[in-house]
C-alpha positions in Angstrom: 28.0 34.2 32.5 25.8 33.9 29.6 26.8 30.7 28.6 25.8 28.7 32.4 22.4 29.3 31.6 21.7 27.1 28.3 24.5 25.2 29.9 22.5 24.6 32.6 19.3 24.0 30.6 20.7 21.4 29.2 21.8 19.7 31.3 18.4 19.5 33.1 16.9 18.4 29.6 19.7 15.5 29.6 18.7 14.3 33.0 14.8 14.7 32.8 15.5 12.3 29.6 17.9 9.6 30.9 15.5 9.9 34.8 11.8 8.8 32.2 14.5 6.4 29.8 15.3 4.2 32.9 12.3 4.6 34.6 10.3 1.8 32.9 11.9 -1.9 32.9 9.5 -3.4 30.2 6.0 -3.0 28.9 4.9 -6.2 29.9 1.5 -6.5 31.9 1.5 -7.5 35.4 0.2 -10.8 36.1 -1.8 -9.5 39.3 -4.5 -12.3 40.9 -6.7 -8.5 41.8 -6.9 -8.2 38.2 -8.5 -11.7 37.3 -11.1 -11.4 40.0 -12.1 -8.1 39.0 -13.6 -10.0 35.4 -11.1 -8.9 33.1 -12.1 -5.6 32.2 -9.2 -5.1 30.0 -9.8 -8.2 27.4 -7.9 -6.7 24.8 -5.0 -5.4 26.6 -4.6 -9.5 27.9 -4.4 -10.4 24.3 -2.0 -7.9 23.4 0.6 -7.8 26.2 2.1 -11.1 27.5 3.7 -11.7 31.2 6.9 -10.0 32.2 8.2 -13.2 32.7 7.2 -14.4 29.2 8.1 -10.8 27.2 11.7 -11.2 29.0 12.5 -15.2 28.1 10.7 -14.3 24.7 14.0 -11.6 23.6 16.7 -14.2 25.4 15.2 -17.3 23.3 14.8 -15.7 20.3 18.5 -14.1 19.8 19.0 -11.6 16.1 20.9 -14.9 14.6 18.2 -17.6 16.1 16.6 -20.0 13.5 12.9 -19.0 12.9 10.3 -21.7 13.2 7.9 -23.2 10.7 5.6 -21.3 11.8 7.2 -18.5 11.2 8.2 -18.6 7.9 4.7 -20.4 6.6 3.6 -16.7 7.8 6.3 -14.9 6.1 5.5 -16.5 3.0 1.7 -16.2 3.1 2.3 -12.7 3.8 4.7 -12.5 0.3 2.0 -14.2 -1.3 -0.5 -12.4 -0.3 0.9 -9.1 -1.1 2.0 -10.2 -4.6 -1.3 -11.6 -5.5 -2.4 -8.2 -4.2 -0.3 -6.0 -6.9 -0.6 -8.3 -9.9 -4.0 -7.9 -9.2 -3.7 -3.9 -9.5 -1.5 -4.3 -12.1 -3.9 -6.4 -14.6 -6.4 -3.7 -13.7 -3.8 -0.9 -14.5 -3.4 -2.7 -17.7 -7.5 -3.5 -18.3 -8.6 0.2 -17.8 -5.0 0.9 -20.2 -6.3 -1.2 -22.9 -10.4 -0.2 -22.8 -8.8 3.2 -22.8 -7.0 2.6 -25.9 -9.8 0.5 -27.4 -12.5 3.8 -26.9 -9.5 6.2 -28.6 -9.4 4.1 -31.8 -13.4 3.3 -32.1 -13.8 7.5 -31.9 -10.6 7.7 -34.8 -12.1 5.2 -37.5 -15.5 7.1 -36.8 -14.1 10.6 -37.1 -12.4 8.8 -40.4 -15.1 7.4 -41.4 -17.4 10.4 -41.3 -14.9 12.8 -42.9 -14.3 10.2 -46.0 -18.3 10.2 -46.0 -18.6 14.0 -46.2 -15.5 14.0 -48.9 -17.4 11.5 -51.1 -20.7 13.3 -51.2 -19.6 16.8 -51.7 -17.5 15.2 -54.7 -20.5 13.2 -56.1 -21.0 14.0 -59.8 -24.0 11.8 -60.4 -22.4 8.8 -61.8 -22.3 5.6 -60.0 -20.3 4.6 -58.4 -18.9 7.9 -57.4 -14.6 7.3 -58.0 -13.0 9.9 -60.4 -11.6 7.0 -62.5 -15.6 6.3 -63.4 -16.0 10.0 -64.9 -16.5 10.1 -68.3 -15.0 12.9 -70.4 -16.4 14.4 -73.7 
């Protein structure tokens, strides 16, 4: 007894399912004459959605092992193309920001360097020119 009523729960979830799966044939637009003489309010939808006839030849002509036109594959490659033109494009400026990156680092280094051999030089400065140790004269 408690297991008819999940039993029976689904089973009403099943059929609710397969009654709204076969309800629909196709999502084609209906090619209704009451639709052109009300001025084509829907433009958009007209351009999206083809005629049921035309959505149903559309699946039997063009088969999963059918030859794809020129057309198709001029698109298929411009798309490629298009998408690899796109990512060396983020690539080389990946690689720009890397190297400016890289160029600041080292300019900051040899000043840092720089300055720190500057400081070294004059607190070691015994009055003779040029200031080297191997230019000291001893007594």
């Amino acid at each position: 007894m408690t297991r008819t009523r999940p039993v029976l729960l689904t089973l009403l979830a099943a059929l609710l399912v397969l009654t709204l799966k076969y309800g629909a044939e196709s999502a084609a637009v209906r090619d209704d004459s009451a639709d052109k003489e009300a001025g084509d309010p829907q433009g958009a939808a007209r351009r999206i959605f083809m005629r049921e006839a035309d959505a149903a030849n559309f699946f039997r002509r063009r088969g999963r092992r059918s030859v794809k036109s020129q057309a198709e594959i001029d698109a298929e490659q411009r798309q490629t193309l298009l998408a690899d033109k796109r990512r060396r494009d983020y690539y080389e400026e990946q690689r720009n920001e890397y190297e400016n990156y890289v160029e600041e680092e080292r300019d900051e280094q040899n000043e840092r360097t720089r300055e720190k051999t500057e400081q070294w030089r004059e607190f070691h400065y015994d009055g003779l020119h040029p200031p080297y140790a191997y230019n000291r004269h001893h007594v």
